[in-house]
N, C-alpha and C positions, 0 to 999 in steps of 0.2 A: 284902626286895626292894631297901631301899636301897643294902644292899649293895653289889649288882653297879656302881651308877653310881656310886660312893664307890673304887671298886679302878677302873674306868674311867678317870677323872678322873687319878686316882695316878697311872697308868700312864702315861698323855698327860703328865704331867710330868715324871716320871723319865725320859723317852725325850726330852723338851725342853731336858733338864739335863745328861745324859748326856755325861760329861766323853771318852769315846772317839770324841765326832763331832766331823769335822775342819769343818763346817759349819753354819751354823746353816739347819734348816726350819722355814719357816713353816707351820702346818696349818692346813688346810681346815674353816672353821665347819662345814660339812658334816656332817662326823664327828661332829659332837656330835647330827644330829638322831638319829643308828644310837644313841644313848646314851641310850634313855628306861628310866625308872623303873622296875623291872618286869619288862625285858627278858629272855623266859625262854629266848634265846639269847644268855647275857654272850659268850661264846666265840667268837660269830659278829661279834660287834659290834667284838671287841680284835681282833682278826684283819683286819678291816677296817681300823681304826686304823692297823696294824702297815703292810698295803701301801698305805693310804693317804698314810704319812707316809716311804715311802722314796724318798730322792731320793740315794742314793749313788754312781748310775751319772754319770760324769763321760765328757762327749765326746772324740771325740779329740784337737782343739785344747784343751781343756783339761787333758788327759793331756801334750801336747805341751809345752803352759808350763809346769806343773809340772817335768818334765824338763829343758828349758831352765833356771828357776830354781834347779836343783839344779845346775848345771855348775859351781859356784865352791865349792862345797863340799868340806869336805876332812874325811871321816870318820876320826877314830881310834882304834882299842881296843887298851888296858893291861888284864889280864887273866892271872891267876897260876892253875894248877892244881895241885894236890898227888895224885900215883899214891900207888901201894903202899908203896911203899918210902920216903915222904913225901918224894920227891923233887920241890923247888918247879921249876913250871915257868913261866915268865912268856911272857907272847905280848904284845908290841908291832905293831898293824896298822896303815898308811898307807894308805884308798884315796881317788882321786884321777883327775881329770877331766886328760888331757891337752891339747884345746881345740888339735887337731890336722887339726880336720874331713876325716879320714880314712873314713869312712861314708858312701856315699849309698844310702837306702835306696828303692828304685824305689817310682813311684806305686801299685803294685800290692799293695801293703801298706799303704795309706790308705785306708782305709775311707771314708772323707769325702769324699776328692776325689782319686779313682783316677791322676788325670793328675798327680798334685802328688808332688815327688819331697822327699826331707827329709836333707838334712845334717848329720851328729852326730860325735861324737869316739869314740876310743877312751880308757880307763878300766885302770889299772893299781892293784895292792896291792902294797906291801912289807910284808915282813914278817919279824921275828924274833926267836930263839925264847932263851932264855935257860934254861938249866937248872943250879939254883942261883948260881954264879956266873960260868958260864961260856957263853958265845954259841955255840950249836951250830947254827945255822941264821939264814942271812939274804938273801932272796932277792926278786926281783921278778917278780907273776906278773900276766900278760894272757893274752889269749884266747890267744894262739899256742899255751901252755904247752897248751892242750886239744886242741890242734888233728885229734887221732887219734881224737877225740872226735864230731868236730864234723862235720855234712852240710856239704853245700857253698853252701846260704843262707846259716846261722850263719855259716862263715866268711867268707863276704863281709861280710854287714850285720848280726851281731850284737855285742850289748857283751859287758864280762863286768861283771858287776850286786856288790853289794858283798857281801864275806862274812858269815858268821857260823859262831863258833868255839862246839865242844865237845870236851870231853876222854873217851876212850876209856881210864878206870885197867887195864881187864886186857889193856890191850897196850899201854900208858902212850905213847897217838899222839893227837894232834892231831888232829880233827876238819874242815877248813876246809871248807864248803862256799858252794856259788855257781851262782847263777844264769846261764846266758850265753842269750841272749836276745835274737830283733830289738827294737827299742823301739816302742812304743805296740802291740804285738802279743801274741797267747799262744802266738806259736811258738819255742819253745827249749827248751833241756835243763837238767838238776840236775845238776853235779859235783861229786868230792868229792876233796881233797887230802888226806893223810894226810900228819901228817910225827911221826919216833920222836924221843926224846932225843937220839941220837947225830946225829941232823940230815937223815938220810935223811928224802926223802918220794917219794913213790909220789900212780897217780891209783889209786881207788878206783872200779874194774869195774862 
């Protein structure tokens, strides 16, 4: 019977140590009384535990600064692939806050405070593609680039959120995809950029 409060105990620490949380939670003595000796629901008990101790959900104003604190930042990826034909393929990205406060996003997308309108930039990537020693691609891409894409909120108040690259060996293409997205919101789309050796890219349908 020990058991079960001995794997309890554990488990309250492992989740208080837990190097993937961006915050530290306090837990509730509470939860220790659901932890007695015996317990011939342990399962009910950690469970309890589990949604007692989640505090991940973050407010809007707190969603807001975070983004605010991320506008000086300047993401970059250096990033080599090898196709078929062991042909190396390097990918240099640039993305980047233009701090152009070209955005305003109506208060009807604040969930906090419907009347409150929010200000923001638009966000561009460069990028280029090197295939062994030679530059076959280098280009700058923003939301416009989607635009055939894109409803008519997106195009007004969305960003374009940063990428992330994979490689395609059996049609040796570039993978770029991206977010574009209003901010502090979950309404937007997934794009995806392709681009081949010879420098061509295309949107991906």
């Amino acid at each position: 019977m020990h058991k079960y409060y001995i794997a309890a105990i554990s488990l309250l620490v492992l989740l208080s140590c837990n190097p993937n949380n961006h915050s530290v939670t306090l837990i509730n003595t509470t939860i220790l009384d659901t932890l007695k000796i015996g317990d011939s629901r342990p399962l009910d008990s950690l469970k309890y535990l589990k949604d007692s101790t989640d505090n991940s959900e973050l407010t809007y104003s707190e969603l807001k600064k975070e983004l605010i604190e991320n506008y000086p930042k300047v993401e970059q990826v250096d990033t080599t692939f090898y196709d078929n034909q062991n042909s190396k393929i390097r990918v240099l990205s640039k993305y980047y806050c233009l701090f152009d406060n070209s955005i305003t996003i109506p208060g009807r997308y604040n969930w906090e405070a419907s009347s409150k309108t929010f200000t923001t930039h638009s966000f561009r990537n460069d990028i280029i593609v090197i295939v062994n020693n030679d530059t076959t691609f280098k280009k700058t891409i923003d939301k416009a680039f989607f635009n055939d894409n894109l409803y008519s909120e997106l195009k007004h108040y969305a960003i374009l959120f940063s990428p992330t690259f994979n490689f395609d060996k059996e049609t040796s293409e570039i993978e770029v995809d991206y977010s574009i997205s209003i901010p502090l919101t979950d309404l937007g789309i997934s794009c995806q950029m392709r681009i081949d050796k010879k420098g061509n890219c295309r949107i991906e349908e």
